[in-house]
mmCIF entry with sequence, helices, sheets and N, C-alpha, C, O atoms, coordinates in Angstrom:
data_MODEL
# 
_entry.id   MODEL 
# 
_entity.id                         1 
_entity.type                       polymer 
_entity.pdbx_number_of_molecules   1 
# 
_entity_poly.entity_id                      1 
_entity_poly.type                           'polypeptide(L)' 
_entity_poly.nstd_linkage                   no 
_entity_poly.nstd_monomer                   no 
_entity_poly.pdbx_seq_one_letter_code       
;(UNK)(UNK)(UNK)(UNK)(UNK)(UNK)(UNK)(UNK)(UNK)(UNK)(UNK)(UNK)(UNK)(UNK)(UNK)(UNK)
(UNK)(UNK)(UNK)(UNK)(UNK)(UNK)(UNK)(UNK)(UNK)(UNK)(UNK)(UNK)(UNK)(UNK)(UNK)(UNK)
(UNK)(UNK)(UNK)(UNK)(UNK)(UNK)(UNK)(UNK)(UNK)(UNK)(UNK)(UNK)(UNK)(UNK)(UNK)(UNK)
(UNK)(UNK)(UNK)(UNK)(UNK)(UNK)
;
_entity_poly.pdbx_seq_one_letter_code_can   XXXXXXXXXXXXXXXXXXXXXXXXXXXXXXXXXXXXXXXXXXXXXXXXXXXXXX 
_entity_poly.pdbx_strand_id                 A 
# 
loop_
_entity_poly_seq.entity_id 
_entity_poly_seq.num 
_entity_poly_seq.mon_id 
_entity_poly_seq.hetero 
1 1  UNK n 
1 2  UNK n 
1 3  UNK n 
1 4  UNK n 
1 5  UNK n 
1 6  UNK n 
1 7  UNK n 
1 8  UNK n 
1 9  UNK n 
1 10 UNK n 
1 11 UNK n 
1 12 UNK n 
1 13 UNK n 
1 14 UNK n 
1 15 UNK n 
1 16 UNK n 
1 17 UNK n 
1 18 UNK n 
1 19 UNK n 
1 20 UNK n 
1 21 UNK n 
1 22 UNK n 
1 23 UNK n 
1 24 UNK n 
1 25 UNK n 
1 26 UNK n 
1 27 UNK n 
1 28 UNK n 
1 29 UNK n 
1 30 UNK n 
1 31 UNK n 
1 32 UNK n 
1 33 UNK n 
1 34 UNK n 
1 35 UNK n 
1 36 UNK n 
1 37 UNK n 
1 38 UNK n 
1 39 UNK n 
1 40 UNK n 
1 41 UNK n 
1 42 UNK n 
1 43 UNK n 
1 44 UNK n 
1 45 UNK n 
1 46 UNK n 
1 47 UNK n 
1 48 UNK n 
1 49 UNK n 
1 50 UNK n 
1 51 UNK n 
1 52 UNK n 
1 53 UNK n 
1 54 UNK n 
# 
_struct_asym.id          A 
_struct_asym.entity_id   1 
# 
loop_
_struct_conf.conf_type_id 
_struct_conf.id 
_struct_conf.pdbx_PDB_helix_id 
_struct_conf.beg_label_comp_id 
_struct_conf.beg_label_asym_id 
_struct_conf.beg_label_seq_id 
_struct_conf.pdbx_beg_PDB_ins_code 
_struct_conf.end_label_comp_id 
_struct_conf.end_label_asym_id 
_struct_conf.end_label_seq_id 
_struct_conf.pdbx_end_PDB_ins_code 
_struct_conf.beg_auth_comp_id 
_struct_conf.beg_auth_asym_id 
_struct_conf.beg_auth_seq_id 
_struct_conf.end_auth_comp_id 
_struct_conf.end_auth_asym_id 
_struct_conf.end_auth_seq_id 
_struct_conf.pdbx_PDB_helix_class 
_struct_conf.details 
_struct_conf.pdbx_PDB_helix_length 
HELX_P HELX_P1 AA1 UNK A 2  ? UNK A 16 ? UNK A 2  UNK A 16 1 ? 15 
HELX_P HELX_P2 AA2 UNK A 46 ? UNK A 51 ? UNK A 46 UNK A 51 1 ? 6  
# 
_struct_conf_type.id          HELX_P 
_struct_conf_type.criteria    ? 
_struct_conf_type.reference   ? 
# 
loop_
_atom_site.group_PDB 
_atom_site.id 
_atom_site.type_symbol 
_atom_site.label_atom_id 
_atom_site.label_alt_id 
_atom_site.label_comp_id 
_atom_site.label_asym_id 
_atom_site.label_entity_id 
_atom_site.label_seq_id 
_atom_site.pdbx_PDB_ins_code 
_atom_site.Cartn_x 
_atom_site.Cartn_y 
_atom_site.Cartn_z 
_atom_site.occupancy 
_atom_site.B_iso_or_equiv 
_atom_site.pdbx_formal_charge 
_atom_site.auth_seq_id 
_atom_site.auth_comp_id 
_atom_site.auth_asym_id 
_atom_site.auth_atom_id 
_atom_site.pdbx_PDB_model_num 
ATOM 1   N N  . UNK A 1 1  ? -1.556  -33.991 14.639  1.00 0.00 ? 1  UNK A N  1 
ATOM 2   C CA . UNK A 1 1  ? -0.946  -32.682 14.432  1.00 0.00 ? 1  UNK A CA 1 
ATOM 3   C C  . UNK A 1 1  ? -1.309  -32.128 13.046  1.00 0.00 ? 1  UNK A C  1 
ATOM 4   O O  . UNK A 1 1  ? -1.494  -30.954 12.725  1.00 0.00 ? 1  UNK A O  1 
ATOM 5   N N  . UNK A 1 2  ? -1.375  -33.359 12.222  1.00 0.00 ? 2  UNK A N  1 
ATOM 6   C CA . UNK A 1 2  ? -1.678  -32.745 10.769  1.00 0.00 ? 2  UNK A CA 1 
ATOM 7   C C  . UNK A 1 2  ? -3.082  -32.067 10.903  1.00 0.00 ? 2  UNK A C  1 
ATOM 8   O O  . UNK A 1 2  ? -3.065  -30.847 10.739  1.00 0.00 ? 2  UNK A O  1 
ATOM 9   N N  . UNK A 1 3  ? -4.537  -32.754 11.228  1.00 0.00 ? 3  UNK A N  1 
ATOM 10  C CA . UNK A 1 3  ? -5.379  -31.957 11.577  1.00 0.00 ? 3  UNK A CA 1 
ATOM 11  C C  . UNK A 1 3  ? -5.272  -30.529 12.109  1.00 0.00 ? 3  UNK A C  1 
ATOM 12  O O  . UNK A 1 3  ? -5.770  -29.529 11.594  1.00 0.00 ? 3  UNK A O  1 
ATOM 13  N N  . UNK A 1 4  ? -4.820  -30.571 12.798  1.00 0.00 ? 4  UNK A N  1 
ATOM 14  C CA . UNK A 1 4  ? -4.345  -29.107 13.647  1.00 0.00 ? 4  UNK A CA 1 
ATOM 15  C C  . UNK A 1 4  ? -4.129  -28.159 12.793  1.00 0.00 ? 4  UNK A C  1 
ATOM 16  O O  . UNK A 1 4  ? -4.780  -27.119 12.690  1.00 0.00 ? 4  UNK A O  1 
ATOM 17  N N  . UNK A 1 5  ? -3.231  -28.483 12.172  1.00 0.00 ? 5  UNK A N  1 
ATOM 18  C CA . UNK A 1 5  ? -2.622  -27.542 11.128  1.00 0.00 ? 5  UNK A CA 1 
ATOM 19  C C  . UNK A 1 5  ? -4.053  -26.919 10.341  1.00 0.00 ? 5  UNK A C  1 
ATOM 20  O O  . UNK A 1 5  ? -4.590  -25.825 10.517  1.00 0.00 ? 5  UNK A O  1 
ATOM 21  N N  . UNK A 1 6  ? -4.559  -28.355 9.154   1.00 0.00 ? 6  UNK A N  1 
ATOM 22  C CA . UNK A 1 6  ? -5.473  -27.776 8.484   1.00 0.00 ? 6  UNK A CA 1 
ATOM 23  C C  . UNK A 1 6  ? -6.548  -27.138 9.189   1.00 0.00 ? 6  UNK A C  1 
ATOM 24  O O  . UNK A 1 6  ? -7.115  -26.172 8.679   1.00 0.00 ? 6  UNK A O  1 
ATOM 25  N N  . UNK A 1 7  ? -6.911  -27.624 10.409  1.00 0.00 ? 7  UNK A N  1 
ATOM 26  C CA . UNK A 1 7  ? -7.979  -26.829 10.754  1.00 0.00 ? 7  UNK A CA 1 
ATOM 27  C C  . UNK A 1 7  ? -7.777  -25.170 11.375  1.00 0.00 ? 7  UNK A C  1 
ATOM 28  O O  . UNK A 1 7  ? -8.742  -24.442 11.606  1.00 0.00 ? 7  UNK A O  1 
ATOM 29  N N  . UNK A 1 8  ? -6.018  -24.668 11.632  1.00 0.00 ? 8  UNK A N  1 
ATOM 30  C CA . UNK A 1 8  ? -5.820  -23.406 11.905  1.00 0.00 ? 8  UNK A CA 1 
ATOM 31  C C  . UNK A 1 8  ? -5.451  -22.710 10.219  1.00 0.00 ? 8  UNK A C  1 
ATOM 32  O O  . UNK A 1 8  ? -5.163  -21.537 9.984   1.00 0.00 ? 8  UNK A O  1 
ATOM 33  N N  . UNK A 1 9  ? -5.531  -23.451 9.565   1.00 0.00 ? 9  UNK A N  1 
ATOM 34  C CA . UNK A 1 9  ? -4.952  -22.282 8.520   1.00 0.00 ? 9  UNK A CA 1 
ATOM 35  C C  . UNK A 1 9  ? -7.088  -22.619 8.014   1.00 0.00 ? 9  UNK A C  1 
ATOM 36  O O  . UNK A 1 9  ? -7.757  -21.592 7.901   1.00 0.00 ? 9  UNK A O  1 
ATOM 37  N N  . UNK A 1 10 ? -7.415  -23.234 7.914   1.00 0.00 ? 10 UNK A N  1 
ATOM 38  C CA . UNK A 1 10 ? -8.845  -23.242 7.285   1.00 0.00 ? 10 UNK A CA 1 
ATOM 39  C C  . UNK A 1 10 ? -9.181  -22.149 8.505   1.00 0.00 ? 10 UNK A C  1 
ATOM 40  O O  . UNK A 1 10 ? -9.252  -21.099 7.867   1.00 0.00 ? 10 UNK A O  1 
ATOM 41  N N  . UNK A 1 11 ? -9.372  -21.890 9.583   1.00 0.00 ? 11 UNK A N  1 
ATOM 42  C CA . UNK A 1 11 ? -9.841  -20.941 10.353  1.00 0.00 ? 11 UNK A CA 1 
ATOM 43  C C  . UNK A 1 11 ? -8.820  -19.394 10.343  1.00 0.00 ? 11 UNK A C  1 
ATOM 44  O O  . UNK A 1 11 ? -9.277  -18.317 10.727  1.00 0.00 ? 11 UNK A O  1 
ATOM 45  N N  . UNK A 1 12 ? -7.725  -19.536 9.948   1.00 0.00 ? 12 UNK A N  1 
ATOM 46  C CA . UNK A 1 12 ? -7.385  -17.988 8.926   1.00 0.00 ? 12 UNK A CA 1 
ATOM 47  C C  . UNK A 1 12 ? -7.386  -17.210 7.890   1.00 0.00 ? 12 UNK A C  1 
ATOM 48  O O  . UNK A 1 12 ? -7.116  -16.031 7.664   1.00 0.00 ? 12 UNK A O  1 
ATOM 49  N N  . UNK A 1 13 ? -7.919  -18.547 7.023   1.00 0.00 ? 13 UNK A N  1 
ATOM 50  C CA . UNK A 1 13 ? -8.137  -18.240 5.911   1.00 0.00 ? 13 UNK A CA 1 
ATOM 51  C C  . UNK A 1 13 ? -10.057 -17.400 6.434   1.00 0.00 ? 13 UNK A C  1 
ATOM 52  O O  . UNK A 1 13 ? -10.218 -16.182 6.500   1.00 0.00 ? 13 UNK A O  1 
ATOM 53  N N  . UNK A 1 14 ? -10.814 -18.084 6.619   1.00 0.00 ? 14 UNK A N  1 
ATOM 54  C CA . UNK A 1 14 ? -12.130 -17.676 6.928   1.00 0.00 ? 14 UNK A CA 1 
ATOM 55  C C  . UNK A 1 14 ? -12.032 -16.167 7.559   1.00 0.00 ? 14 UNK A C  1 
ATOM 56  O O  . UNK A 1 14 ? -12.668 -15.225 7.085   1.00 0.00 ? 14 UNK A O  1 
ATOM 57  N N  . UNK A 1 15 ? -10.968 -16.028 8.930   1.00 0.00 ? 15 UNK A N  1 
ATOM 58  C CA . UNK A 1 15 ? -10.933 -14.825 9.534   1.00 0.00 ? 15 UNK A CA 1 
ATOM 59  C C  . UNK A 1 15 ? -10.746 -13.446 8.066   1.00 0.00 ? 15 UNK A C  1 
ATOM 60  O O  . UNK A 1 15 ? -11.546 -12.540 7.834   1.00 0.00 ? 15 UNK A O  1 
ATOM 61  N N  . UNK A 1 16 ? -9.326  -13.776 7.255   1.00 0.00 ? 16 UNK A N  1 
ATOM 62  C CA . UNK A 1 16 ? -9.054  -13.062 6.897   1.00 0.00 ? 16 UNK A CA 1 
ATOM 63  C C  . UNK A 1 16 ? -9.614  -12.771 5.072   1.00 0.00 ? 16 UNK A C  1 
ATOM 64  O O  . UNK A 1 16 ? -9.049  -11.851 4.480   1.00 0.00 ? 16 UNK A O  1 
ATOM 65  N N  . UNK A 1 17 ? -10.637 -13.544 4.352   1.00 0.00 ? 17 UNK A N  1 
ATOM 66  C CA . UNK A 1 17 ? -11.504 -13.349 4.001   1.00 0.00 ? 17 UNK A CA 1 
ATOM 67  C C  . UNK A 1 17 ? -12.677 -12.245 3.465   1.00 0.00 ? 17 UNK A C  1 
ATOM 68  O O  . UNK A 1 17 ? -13.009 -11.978 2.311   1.00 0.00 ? 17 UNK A O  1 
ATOM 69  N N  . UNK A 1 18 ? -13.131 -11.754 4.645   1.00 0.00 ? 18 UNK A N  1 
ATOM 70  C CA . UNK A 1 18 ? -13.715 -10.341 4.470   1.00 0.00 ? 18 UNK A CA 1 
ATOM 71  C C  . UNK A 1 18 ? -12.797 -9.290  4.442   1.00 0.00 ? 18 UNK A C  1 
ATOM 72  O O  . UNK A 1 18 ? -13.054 -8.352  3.688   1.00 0.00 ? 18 UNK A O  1 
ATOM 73  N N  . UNK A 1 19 ? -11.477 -9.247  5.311   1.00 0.00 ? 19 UNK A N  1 
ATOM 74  C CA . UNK A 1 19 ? -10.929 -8.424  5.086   1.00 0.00 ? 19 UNK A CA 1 
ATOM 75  C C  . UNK A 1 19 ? -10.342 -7.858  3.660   1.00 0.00 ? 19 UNK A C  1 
ATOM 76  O O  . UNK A 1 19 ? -9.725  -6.801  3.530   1.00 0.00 ? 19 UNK A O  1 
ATOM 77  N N  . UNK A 1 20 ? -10.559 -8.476  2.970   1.00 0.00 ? 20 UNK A N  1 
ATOM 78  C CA . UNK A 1 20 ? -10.330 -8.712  1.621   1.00 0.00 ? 20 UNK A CA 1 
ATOM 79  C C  . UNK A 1 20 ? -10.647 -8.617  1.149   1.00 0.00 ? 20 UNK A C  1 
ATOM 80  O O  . UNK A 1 20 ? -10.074 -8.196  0.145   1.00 0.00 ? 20 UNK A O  1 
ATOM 81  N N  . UNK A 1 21 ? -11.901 -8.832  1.137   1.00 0.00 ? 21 UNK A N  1 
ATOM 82  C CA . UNK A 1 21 ? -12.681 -8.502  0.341   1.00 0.00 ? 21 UNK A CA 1 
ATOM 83  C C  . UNK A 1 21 ? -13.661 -6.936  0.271   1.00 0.00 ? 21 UNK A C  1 
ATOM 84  O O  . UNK A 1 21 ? -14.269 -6.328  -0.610  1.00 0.00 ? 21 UNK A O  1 
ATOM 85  N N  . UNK A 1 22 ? -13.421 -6.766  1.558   1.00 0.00 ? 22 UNK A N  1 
ATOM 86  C CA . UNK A 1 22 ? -13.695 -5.031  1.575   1.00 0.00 ? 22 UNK A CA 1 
ATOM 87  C C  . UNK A 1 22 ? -12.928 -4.174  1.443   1.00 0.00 ? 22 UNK A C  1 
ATOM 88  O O  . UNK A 1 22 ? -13.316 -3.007  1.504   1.00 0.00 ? 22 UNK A O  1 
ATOM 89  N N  . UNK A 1 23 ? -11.406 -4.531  1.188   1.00 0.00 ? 23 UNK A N  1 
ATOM 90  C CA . UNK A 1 23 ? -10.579 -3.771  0.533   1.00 0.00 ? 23 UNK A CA 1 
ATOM 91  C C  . UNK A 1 23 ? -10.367 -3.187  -0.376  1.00 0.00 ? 23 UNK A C  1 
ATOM 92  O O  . UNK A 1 23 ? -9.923  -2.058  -0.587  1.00 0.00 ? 23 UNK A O  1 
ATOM 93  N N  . UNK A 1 24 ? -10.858 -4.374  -1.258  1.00 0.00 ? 24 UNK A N  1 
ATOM 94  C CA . UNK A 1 24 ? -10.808 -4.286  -2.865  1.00 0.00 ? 24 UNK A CA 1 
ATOM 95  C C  . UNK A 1 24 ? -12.647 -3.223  -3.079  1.00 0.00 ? 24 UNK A C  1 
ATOM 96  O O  . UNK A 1 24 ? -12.763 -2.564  -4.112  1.00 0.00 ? 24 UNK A O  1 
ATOM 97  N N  . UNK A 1 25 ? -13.453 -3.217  -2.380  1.00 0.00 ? 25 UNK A N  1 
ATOM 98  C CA . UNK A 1 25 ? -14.520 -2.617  -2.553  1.00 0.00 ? 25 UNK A CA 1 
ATOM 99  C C  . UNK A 1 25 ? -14.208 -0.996  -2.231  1.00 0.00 ? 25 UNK A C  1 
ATOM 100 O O  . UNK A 1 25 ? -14.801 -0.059  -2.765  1.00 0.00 ? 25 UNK A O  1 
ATOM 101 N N  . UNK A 1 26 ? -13.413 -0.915  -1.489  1.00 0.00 ? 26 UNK A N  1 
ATOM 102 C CA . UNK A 1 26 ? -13.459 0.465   -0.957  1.00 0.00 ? 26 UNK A CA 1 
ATOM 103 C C  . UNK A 1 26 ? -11.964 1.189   -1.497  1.00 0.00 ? 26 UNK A C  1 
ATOM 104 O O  . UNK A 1 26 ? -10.835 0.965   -1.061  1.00 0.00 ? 26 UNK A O  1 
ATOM 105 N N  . UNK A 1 27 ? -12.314 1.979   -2.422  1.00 0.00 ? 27 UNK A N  1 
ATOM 106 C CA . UNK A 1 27 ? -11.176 2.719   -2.727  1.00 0.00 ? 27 UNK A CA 1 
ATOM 107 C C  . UNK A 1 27 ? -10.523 3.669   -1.844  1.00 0.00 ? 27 UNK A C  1 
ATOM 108 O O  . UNK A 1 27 ? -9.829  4.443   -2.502  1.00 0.00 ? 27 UNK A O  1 
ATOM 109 N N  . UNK A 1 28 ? -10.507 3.775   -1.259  1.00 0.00 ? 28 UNK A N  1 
ATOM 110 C CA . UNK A 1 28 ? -9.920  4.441   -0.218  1.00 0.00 ? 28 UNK A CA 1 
ATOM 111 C C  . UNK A 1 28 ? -8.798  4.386   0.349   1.00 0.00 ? 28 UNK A C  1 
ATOM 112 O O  . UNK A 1 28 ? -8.006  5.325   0.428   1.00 0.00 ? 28 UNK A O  1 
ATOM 113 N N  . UNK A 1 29 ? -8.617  3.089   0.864   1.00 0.00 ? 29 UNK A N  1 
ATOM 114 C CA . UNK A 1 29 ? -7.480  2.338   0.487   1.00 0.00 ? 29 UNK A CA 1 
ATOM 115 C C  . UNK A 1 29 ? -6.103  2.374   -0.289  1.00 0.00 ? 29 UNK A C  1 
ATOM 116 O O  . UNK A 1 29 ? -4.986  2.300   0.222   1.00 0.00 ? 29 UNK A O  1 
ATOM 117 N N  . UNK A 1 30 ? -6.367  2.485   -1.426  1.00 0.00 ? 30 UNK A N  1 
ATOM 118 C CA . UNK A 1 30 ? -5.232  2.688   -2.623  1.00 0.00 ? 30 UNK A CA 1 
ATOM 119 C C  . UNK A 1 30 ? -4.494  3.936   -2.702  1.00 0.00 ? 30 UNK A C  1 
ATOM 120 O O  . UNK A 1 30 ? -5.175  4.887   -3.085  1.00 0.00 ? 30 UNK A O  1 
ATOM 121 N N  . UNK A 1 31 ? -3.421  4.147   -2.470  1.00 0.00 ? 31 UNK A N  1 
ATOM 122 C CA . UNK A 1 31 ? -2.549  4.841   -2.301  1.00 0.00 ? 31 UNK A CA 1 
ATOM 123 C C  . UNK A 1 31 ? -1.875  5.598   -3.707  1.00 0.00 ? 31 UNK A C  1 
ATOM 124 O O  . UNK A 1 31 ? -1.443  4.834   -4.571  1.00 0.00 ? 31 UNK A O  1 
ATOM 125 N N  . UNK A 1 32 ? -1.784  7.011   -3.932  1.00 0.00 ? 32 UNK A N  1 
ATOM 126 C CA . UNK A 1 32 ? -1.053  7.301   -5.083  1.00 0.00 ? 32 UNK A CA 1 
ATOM 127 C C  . UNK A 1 32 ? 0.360   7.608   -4.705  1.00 0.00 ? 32 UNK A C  1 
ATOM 128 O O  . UNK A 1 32 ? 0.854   8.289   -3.807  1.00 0.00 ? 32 UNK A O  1 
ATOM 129 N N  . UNK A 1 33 ? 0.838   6.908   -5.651  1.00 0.00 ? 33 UNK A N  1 
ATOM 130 C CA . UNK A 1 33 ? 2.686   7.100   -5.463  1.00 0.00 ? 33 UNK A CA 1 
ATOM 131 C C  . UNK A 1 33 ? 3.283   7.614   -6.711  1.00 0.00 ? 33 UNK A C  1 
ATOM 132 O O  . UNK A 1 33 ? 3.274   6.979   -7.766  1.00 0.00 ? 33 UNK A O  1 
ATOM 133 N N  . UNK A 1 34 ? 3.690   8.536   -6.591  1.00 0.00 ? 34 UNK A N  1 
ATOM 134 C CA . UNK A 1 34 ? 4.119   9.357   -7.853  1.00 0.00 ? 34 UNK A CA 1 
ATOM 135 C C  . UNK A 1 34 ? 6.129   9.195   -7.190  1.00 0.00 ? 34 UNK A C  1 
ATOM 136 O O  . UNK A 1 34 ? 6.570   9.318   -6.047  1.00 0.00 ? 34 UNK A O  1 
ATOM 137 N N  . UNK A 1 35 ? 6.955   8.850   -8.679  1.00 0.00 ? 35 UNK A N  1 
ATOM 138 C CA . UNK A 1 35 ? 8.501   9.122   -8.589  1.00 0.00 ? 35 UNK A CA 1 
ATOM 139 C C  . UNK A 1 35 ? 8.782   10.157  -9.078  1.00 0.00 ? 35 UNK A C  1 
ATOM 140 O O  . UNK A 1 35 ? 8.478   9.969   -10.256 1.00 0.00 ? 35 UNK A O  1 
ATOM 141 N N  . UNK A 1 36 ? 9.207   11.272  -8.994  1.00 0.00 ? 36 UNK A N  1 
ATOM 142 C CA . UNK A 1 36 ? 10.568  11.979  -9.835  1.00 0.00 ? 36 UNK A CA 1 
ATOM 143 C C  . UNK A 1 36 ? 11.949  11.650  -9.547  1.00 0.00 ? 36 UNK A C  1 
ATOM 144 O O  . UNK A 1 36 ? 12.408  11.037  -8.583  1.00 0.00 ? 36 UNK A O  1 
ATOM 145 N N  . UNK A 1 37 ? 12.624  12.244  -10.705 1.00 0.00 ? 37 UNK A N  1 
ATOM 146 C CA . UNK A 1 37 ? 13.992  11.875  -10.901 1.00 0.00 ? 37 UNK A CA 1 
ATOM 147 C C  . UNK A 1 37 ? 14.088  13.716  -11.097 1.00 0.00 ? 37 UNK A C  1 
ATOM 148 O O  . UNK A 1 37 ? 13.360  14.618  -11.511 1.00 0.00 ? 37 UNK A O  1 
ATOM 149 N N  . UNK A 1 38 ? 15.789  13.524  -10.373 1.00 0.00 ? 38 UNK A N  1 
ATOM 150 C CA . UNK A 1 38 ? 15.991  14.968  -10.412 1.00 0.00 ? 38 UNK A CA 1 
ATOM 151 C C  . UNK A 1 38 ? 17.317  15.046  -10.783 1.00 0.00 ? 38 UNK A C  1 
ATOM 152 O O  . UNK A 1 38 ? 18.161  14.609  -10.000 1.00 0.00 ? 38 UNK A O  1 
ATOM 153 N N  . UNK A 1 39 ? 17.719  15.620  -12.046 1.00 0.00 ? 39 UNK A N  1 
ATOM 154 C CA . UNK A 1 39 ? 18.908  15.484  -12.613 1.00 0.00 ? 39 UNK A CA 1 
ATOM 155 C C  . UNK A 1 39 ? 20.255  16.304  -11.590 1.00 0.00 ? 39 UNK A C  1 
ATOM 156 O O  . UNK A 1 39 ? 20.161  17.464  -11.188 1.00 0.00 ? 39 UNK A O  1 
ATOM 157 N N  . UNK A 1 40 ? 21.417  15.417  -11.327 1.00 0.00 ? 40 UNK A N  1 
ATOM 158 C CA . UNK A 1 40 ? 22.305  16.241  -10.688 1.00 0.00 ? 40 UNK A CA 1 
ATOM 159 C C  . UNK A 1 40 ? 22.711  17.572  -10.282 1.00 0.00 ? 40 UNK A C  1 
ATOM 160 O O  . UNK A 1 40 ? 23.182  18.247  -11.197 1.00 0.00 ? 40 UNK A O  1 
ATOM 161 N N  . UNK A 1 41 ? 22.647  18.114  -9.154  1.00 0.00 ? 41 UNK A N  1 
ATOM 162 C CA . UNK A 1 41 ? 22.863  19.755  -9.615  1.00 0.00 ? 41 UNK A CA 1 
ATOM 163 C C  . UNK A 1 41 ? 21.485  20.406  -9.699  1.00 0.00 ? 41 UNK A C  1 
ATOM 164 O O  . UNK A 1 41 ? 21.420  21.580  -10.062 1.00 0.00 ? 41 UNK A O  1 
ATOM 165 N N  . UNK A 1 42 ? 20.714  19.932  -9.484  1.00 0.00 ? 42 UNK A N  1 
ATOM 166 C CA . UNK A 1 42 ? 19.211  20.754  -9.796  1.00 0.00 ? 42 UNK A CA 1 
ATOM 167 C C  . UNK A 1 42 ? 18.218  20.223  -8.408  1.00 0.00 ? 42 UNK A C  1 
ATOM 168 O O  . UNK A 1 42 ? 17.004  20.417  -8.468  1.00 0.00 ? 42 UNK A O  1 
ATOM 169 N N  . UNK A 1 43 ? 18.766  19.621  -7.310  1.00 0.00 ? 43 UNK A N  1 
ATOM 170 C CA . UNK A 1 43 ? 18.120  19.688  -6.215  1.00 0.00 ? 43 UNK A CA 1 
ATOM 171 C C  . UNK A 1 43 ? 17.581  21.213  -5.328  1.00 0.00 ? 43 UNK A C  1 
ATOM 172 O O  . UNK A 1 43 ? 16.763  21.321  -4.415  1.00 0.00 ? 43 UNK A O  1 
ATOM 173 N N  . UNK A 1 44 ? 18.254  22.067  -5.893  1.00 0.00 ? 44 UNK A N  1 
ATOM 174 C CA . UNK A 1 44 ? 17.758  23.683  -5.297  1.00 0.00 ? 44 UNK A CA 1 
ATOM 175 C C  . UNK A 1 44 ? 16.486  23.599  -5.540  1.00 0.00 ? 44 UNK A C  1 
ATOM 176 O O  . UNK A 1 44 ? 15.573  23.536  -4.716  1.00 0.00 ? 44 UNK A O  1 
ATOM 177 N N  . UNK A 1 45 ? 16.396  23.599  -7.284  1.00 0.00 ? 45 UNK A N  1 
ATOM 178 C CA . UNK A 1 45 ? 15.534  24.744  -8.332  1.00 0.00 ? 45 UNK A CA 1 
ATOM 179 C C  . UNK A 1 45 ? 13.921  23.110  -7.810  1.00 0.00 ? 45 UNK A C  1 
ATOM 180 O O  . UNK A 1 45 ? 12.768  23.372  -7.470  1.00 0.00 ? 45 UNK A O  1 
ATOM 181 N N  . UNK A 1 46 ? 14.393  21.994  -7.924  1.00 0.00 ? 46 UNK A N  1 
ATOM 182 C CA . UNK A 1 46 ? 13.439  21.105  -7.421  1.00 0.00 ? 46 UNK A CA 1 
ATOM 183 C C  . UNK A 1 46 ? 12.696  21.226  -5.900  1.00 0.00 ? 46 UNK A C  1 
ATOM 184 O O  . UNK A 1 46 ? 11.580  20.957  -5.458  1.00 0.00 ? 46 UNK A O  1 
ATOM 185 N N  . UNK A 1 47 ? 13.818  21.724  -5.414  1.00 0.00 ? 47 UNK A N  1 
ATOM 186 C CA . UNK A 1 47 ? 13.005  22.264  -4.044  1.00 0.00 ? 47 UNK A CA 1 
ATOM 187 C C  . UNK A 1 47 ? 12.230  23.770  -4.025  1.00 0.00 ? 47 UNK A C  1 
ATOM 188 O O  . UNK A 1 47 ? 11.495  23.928  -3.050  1.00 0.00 ? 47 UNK A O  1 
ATOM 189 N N  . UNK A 1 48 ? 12.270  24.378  -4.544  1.00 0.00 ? 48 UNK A N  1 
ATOM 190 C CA . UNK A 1 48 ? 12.070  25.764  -4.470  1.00 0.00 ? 48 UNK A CA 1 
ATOM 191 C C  . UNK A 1 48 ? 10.502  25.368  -5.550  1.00 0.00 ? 48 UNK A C  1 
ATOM 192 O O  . UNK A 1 48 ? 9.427   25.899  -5.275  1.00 0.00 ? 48 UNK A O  1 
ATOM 193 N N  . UNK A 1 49 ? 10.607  24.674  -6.389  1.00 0.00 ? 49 UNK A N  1 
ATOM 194 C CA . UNK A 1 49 ? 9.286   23.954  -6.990  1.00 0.00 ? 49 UNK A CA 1 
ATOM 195 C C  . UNK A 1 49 ? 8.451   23.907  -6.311  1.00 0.00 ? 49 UNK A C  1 
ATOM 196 O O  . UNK A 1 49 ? 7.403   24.551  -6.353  1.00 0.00 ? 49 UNK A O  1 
ATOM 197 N N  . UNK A 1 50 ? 8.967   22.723  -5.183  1.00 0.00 ? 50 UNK A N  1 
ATOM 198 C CA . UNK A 1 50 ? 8.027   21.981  -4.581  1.00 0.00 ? 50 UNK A CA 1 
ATOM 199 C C  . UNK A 1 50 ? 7.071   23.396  -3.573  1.00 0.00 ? 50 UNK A C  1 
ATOM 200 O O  . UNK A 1 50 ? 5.879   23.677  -3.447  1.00 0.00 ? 50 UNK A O  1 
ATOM 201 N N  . UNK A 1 51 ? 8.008   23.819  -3.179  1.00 0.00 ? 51 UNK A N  1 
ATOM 202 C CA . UNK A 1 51 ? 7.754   25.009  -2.063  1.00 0.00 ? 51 UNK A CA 1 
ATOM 203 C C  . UNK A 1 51 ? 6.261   26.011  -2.771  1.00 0.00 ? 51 UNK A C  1 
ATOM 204 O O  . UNK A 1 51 ? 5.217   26.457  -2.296  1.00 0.00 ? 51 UNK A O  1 
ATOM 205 N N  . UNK A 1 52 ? 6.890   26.006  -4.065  1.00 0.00 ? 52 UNK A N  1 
ATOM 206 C CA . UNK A 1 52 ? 5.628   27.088  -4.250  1.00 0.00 ? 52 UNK A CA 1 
ATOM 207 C C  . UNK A 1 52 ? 4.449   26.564  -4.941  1.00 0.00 ? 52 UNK A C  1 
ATOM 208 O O  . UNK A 1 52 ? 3.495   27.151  -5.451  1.00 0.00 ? 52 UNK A O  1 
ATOM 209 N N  . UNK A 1 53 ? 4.726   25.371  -4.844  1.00 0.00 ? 53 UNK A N  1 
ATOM 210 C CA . UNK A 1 53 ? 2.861   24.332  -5.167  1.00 0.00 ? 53 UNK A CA 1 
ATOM 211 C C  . UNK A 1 53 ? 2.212   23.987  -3.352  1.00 0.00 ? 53 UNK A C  1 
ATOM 212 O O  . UNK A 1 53 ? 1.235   23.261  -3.167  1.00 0.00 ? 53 UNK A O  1 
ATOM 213 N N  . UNK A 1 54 ? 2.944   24.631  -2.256  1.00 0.00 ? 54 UNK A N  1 
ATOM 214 C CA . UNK A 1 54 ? 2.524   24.294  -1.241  1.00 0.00 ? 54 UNK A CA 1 
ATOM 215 C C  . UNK A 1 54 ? 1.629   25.717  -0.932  1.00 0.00 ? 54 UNK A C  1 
ATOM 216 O O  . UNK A 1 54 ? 0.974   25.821  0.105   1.00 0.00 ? 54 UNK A O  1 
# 
């Protein structure tokens, strides 16, 4: 059983491998995540913002 084991994680490790490695090659991938903070009471004037950069 112990065989078993190493030989399924040595055969996921191999599968998942390239995937990995073309990840990191291709920016595309990477996601921008921007936070604001919106002080109490000012959810209007923050929406009405957003509205007119659309």
């Amino acid at each position: 059983m112990k065989i078993f084991k190493t030989i399924l994680l040595v055969a996921c490790f191999t599968i998942m491998l390239p995937t990995a490695t073309q990840a990191q090659e291709n920016e595309s991938f990477i996601m921008n995540l921007t936070e604001f903070t919106v002080k109490f009471g000012h959810n209007s004037v923050f929406t009405e913002g957003v509205k007119k950069m659309e």
